[in-house]
TIRO-2110 file (N, C-alpha, C; in Angstrom, 1 decimal):
// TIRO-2110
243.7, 184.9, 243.6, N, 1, A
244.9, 184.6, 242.8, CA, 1, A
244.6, 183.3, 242.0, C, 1, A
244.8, 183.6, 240.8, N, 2, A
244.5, 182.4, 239.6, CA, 2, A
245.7, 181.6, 240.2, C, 2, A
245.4, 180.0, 240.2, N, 3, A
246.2, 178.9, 240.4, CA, 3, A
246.3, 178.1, 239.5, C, 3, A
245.1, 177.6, 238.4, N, 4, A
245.4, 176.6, 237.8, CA, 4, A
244.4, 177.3, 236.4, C, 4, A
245.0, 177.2, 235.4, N, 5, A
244.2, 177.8, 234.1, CA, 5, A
244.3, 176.2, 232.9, C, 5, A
243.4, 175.1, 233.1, N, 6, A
244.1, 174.1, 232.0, CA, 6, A
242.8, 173.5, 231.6, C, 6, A
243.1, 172.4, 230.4, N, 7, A
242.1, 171.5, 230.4, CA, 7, A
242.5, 169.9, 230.9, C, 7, A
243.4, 170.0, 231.7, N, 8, A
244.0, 168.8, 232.1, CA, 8, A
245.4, 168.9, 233.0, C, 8, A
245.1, 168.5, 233.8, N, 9, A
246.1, 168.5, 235.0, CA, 9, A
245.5, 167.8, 236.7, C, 9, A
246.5, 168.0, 237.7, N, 10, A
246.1, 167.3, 238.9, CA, 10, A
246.0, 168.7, 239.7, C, 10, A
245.3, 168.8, 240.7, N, 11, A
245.3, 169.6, 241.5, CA, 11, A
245.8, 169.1, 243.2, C, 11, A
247.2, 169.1, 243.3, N, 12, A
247.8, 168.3, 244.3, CA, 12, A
247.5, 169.0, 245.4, C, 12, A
247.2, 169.8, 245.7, N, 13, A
247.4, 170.4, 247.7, CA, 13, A
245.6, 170.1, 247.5, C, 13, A
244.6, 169.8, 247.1, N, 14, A
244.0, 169.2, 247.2, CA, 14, A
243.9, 167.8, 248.1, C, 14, A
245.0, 167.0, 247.4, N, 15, A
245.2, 165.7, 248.1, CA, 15, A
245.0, 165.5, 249.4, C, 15, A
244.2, 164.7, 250.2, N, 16, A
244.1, 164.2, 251.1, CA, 16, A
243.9, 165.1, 252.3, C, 16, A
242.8, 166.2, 251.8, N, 17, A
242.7, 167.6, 252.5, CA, 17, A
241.0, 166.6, 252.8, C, 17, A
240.4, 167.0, 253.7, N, 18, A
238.9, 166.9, 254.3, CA, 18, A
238.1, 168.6, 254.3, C, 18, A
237.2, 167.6, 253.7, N, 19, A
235.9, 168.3, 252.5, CA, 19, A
235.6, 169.5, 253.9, C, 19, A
235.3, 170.9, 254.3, N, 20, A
234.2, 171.3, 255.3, CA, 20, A
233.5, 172.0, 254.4, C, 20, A
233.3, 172.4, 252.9, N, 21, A
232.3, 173.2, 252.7, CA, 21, A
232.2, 173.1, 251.0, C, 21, A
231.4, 172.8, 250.3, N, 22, A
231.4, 172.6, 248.8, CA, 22, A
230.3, 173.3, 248.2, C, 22, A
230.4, 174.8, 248.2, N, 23, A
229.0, 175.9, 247.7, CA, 23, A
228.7, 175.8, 246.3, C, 23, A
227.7, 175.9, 245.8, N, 24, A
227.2, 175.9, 243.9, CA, 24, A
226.6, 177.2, 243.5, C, 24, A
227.0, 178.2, 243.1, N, 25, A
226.5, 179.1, 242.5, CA, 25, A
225.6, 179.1, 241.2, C, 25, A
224.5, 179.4, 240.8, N, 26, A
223.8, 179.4, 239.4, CA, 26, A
223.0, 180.7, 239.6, C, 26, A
223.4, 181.4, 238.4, N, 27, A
223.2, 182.6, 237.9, CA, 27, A
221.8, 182.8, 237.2, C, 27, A
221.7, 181.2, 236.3, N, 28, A
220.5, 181.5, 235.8, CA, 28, A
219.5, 182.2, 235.9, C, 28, A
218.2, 182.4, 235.0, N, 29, A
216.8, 183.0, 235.5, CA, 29, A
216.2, 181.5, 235.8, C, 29, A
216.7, 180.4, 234.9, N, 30, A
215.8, 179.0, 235.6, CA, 30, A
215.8, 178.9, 236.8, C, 30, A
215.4, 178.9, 237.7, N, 31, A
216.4, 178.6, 239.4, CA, 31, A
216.0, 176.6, 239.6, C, 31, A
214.9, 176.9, 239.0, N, 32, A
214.6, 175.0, 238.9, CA, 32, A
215.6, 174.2, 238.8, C, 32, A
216.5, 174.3, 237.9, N, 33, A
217.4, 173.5, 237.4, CA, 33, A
218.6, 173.7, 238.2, C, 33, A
218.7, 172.9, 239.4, N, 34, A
219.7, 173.1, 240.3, CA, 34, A
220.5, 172.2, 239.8, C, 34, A
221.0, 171.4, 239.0, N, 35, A
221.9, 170.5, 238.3, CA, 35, A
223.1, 172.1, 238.0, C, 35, A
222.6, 172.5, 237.1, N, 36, A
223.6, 173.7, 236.4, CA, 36, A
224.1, 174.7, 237.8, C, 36, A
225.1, 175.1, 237.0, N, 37, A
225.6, 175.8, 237.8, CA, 37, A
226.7, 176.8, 237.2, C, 37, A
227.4, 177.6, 237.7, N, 38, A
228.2, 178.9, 237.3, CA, 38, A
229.7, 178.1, 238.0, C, 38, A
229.6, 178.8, 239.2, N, 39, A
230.8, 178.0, 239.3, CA, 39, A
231.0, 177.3, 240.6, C, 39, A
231.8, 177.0, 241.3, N, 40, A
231.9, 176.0, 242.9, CA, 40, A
232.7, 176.9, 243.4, C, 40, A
233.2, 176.7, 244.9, N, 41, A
233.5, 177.4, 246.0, CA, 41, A
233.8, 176.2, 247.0, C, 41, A
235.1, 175.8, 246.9, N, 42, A
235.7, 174.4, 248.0, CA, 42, A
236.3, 175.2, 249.4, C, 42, A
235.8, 174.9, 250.2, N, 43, A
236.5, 174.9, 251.1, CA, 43, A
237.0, 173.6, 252.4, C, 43, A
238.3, 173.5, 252.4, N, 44, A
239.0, 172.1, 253.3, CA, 44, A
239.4, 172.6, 254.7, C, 44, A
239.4, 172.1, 255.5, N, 45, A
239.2, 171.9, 256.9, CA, 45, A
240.7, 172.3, 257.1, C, 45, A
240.8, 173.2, 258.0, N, 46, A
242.2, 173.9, 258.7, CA, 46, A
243.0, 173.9, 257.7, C, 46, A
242.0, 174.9, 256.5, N, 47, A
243.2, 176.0, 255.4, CA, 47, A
242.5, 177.5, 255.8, C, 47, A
243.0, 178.3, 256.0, N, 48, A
242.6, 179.7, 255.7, CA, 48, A
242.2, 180.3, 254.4, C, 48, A
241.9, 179.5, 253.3, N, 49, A
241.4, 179.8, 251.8, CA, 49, A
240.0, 178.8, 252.1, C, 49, A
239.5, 180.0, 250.6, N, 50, A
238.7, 179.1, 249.8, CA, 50, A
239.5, 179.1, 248.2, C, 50, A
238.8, 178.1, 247.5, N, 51, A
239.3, 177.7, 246.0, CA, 51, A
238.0, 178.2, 245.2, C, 51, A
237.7, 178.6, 244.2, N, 52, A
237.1, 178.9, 243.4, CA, 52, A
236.9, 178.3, 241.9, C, 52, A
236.2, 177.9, 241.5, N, 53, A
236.1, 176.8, 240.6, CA, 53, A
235.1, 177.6, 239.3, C, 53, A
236.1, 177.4, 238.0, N, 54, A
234.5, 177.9, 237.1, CA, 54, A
235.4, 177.3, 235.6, C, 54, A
234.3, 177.0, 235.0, N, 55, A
234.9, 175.9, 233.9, CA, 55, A
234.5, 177.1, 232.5, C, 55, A
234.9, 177.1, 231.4, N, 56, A
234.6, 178.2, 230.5, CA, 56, A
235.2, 178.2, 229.6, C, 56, A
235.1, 177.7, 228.3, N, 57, A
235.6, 177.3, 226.8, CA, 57, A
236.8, 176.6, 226.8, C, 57, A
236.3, 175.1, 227.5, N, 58, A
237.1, 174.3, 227.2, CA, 58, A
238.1, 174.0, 228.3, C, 58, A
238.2, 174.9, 229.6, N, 59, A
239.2, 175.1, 230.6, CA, 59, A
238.6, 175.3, 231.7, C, 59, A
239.6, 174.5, 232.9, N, 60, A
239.2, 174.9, 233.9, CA, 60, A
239.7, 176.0, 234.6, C, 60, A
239.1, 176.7, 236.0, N, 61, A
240.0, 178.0, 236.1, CA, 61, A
240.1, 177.9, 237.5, C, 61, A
241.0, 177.9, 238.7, N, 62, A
240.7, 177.8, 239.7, CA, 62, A
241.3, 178.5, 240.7, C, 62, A
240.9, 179.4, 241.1, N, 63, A
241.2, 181.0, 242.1, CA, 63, A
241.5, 180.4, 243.6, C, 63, A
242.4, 181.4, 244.5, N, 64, A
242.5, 180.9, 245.8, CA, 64, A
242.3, 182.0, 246.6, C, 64, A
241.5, 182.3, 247.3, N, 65, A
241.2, 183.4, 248.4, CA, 65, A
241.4, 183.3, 249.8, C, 65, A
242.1, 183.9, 250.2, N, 66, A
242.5, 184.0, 251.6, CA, 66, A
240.9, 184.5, 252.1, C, 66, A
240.4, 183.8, 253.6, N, 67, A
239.1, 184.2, 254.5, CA, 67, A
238.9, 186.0, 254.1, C, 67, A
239.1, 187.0, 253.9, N, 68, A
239.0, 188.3, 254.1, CA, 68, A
238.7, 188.5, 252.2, C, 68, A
239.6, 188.1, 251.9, N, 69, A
239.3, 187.9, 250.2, CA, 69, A
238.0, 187.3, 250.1, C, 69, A
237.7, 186.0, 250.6, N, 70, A
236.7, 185.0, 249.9, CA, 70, A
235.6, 186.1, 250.5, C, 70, A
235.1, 187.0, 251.4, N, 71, A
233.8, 187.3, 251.9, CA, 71, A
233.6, 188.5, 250.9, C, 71, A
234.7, 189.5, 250.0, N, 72, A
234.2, 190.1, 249.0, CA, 72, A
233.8, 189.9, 247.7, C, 72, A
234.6, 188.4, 247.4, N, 73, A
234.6, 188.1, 245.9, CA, 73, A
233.4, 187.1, 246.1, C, 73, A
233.0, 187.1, 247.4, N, 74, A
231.6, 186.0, 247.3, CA, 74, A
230.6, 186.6, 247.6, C, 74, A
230.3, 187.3, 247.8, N, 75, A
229.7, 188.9, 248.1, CA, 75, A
229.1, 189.1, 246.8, C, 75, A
229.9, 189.5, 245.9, N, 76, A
229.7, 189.5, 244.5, CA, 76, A
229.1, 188.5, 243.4, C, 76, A
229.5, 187.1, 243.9, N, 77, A
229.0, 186.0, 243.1, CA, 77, A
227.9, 185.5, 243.7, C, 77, A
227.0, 186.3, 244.9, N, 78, A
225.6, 185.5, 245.1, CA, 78, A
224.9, 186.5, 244.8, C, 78, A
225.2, 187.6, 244.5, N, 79, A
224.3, 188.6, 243.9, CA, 79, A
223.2, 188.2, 242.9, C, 79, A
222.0, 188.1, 243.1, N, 80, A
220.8, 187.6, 242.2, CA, 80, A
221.4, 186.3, 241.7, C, 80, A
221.5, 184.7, 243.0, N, 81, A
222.1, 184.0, 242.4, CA, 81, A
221.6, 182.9, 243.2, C, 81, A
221.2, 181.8, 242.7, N, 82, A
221.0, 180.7, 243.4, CA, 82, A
222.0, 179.7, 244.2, C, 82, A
222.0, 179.8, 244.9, N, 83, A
223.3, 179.2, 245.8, CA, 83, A
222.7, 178.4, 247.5, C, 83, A
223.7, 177.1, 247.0, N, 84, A
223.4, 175.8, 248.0, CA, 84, A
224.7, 175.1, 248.1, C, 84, A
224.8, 174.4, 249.4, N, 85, A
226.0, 173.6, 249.7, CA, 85, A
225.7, 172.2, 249.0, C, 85, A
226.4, 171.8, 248.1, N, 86, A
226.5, 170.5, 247.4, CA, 86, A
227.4, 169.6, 248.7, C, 86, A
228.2, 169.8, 249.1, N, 87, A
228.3, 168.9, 250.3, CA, 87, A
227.3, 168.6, 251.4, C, 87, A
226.7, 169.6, 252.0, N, 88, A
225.6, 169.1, 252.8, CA, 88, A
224.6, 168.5, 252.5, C, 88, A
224.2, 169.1, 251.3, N, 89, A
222.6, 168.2, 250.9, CA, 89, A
223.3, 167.3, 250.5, C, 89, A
224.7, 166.6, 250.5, N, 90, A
225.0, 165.2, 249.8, CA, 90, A
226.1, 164.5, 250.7, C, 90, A
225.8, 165.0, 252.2, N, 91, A
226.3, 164.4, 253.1, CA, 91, A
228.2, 164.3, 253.3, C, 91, A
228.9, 165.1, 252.3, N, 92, A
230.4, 165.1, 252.0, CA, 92, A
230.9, 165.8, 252.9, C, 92, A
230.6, 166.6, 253.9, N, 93, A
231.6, 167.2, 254.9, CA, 93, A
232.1, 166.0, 255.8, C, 93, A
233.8, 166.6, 255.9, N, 94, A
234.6, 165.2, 256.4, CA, 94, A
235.1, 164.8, 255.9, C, 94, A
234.5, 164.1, 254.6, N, 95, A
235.2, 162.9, 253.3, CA, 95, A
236.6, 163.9, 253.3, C, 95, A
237.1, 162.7, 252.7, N, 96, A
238.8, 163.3, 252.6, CA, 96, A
238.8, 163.4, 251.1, C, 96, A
239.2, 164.3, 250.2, N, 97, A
239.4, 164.6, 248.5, CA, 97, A
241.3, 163.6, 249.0, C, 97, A
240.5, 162.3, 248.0, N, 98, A
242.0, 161.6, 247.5, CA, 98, A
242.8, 162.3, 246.9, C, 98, A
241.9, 162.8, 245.7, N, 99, A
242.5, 163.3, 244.7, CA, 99, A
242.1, 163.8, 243.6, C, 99, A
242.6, 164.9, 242.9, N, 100, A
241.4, 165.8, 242.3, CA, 100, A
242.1, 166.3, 240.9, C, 100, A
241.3, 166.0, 239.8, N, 101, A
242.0, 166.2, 238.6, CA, 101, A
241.1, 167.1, 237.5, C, 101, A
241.6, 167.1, 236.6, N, 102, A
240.7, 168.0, 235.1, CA, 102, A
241.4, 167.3, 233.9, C, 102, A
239.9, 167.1, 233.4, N, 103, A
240.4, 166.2, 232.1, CA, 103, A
239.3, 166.7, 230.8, C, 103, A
239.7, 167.0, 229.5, N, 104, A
239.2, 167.3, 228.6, CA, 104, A
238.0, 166.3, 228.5, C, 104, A
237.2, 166.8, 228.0, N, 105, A
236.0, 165.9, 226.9, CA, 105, A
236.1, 166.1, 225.6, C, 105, A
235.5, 165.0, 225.0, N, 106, A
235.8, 164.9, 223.8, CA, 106, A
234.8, 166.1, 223.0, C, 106, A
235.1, 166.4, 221.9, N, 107, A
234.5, 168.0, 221.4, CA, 107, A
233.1, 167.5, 220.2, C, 107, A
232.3, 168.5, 220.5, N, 108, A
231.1, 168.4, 219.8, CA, 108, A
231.7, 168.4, 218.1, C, 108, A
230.5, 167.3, 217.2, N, 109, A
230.8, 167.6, 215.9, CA, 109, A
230.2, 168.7, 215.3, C, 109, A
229.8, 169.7, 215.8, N, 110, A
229.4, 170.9, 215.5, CA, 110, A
230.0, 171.7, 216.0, C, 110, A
230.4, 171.9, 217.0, N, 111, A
231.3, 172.9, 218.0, CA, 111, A
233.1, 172.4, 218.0, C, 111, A
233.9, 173.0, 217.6, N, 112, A
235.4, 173.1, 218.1, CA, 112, A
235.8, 172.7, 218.9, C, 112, A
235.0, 173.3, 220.2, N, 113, A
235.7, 173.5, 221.6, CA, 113, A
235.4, 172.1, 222.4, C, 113, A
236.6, 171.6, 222.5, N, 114, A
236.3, 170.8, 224.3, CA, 114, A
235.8, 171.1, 225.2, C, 114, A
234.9, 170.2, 226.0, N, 115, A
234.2, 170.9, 227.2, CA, 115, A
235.4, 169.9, 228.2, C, 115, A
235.3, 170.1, 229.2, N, 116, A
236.3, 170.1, 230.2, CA, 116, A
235.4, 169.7, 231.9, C, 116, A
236.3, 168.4, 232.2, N, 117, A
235.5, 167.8, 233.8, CA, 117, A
236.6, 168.5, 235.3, C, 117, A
236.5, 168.8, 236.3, N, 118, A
237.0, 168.8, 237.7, CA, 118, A
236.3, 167.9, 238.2, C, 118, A
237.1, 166.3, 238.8, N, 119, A
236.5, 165.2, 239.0, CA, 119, A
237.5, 165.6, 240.6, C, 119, A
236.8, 165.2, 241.4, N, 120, A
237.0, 165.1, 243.2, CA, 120, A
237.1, 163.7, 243.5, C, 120, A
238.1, 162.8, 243.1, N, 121, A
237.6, 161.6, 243.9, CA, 121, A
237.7, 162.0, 245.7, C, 121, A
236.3, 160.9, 246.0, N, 122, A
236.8, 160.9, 247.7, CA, 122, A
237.2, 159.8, 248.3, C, 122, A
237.0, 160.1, 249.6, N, 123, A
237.5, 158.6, 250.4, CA, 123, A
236.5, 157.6, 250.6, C, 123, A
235.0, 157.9, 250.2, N, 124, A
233.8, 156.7, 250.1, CA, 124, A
234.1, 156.3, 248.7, C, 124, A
234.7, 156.9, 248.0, N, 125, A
234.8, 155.9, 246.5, CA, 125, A
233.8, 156.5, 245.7, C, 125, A
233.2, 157.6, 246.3, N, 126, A
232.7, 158.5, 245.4, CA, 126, A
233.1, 159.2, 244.4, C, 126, A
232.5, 160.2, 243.1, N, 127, A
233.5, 161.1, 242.9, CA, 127, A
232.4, 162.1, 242.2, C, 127, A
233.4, 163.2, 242.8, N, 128, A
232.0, 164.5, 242.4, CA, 128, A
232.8, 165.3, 240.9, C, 128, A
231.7, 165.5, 240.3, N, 129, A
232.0, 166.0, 238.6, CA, 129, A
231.4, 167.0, 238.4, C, 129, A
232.5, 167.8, 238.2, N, 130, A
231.9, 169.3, 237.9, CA, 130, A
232.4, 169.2, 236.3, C, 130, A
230.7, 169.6, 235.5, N, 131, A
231.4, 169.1, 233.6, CA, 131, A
230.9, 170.0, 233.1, C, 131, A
231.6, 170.8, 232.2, N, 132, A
230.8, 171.6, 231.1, CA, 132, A
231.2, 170.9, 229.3, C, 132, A
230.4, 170.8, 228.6, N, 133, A
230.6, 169.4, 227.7, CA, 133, A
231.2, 170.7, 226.9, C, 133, A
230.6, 171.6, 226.1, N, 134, A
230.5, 173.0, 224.9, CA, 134, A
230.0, 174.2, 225.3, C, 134, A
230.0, 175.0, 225.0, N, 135, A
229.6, 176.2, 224.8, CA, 135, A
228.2, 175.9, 224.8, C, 135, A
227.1, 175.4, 224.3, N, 136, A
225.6, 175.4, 224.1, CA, 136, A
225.1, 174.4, 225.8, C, 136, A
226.4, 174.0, 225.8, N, 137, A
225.2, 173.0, 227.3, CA, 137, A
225.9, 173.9, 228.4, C, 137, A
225.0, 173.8, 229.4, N, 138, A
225.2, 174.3, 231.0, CA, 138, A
226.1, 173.8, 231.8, C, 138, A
226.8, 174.2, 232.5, N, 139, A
227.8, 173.4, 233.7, CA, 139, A
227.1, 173.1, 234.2, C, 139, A
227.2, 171.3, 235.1, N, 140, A
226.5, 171.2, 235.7, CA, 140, A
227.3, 170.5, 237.0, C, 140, A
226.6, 169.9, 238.0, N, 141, A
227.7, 169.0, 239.1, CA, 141, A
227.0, 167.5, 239.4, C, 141, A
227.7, 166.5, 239.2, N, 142, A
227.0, 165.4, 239.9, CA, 142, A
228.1, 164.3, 240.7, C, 142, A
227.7, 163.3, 241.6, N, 143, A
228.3, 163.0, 242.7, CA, 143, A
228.1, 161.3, 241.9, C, 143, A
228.5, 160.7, 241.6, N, 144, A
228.6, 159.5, 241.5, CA, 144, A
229.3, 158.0, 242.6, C, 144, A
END
């Protein structure tokens, strides 16, 4: 079920939910380049969903799956696909998501289109950034 289609807004039932699972899908043929990625896959501790995350001309897009739902539609998105938990190799299971937003970037002078951030602040004062700048660069995720 599509929940949020924007290039800017808050993602509130988010708030103050604890991290158990943060997956990264990449599609590519690079597989090297584990920076990029297709889309994320959140899951928070004592919800019966996952959230679905994929950023794509200028917008973010973010789906909600009930447990029985997430094991088909994820079924499908590791198909020939590189896929790793960005919370475990980065130690985030537990952290609590303060609070979780999407905010435009500013647009290429060659390209039209805004590229678009899903910023996770946590409760270490971290904050994880999922960014696609244009159309010509790759989504990628980093933890700051």
């Amino acid at each position: 079920m599509l929940f949020f289609q924007d290039n800017q807004g808050t993602i509130s039932f988010l708030e103050n939910q604890k991290i158990e699972n943060i997956i990264c899908i990449h599609w590519l043929q690079d597989k090297a380049v584990k920076e990029y990625l297709d889309l994320i896959w959140i899951q928070v501790k004592n919800n019966n969903y996952w959230l679905r995350f994929f950023l794509d001309v200028g917008l973010c897009f973010g789906e909600k799956y009930s447990l029985p739902e997430f094991k088909d539609v994820y079924l499908e998105d590791i198909d020939n696909a590189y896929i790793y938990s960005f919370s475990d190799r980065n130690g985030l299971n537990d952290l609590t998501i303060i609070s979780a937003e999407v905010n435009s970037l500013n647009s290429s002078e060659f390209i039209n289109i805004n590229g678009v951030k899903l910023s996770l602040f946590l409760s270490n004062n971290q904050i994880i950034e999922f960014c696609s700048n244009s159309l010509d660069v790759q989504n990628y995720i980093s933890l700051k």
